[in-house]
N, C-alpha and C positions, 0 to 999 in steps of 0.2 A: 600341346602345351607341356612345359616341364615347367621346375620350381627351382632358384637360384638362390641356394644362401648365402649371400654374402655378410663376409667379416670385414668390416674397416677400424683400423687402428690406425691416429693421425691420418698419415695421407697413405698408409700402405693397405692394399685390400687382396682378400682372398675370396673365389667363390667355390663353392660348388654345386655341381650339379642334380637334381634327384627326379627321377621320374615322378613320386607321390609325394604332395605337397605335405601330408601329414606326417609321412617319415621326414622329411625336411625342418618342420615345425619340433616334433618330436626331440632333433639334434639341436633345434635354437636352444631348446629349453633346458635341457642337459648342460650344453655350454653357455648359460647363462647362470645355471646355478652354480658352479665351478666357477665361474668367474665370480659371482657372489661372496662366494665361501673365500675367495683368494683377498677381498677386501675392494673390489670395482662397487661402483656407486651405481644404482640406476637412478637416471633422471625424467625419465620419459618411457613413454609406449605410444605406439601408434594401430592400431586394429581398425583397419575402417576399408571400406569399398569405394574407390575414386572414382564417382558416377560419371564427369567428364573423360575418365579413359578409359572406364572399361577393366580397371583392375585393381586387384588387392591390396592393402597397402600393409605390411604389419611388420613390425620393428620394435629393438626397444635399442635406447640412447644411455649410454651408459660412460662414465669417466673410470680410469686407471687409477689405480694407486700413486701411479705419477706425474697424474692430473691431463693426464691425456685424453679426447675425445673418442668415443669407441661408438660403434652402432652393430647389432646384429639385426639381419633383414633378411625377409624373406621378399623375390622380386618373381615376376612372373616372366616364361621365358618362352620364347619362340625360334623356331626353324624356320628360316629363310633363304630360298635358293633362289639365285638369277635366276636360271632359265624359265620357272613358274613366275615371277615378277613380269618377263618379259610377255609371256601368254597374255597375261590381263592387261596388259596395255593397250 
């Protein structure tokens, strides 16, 4: 399992990848305060464990100075290769 941080601004999204979740979280937080300080609004947080799937959920929801919708999230991420898919079949 790795950790995906993704940045969405409107409809445009950026992720990145990180092997340790808490250096992942560590970068939300950083670039949440910078965006703080730059005048972005937070409206939300999400911190919670989504017991139907199995995975983390944590984000916060945040608007632009130009009233744009923004979210930074952290997503759980997996490798998946055909050949192993086909085995368990």
């Amino acid at each position: 399992m790795f950790t995906i941080y993704q940045k969405r601004v409107g409809n445009r999204t950026h992720d990145t990848y990180f092997r340790y979740r808490e250096a992942a979280r560590e970068q939300l937080k950083r670039d949440l305060q910078a965006r703080l300080a730059k005048g972005w609004t937070c409206v939300g947080k999400t911190d919670t464990i989504n017991q139907n799937k199995g995975l983390s959920e944590y984000a916060y929801d945040l608007i632009t100075p130009y009233g744009e919708n923004a979210t930074l999230a952290l997503l759980d991420g997996y490798f998946e290769d055909e050949t192993i898919k086909a085995i368990r079949l």
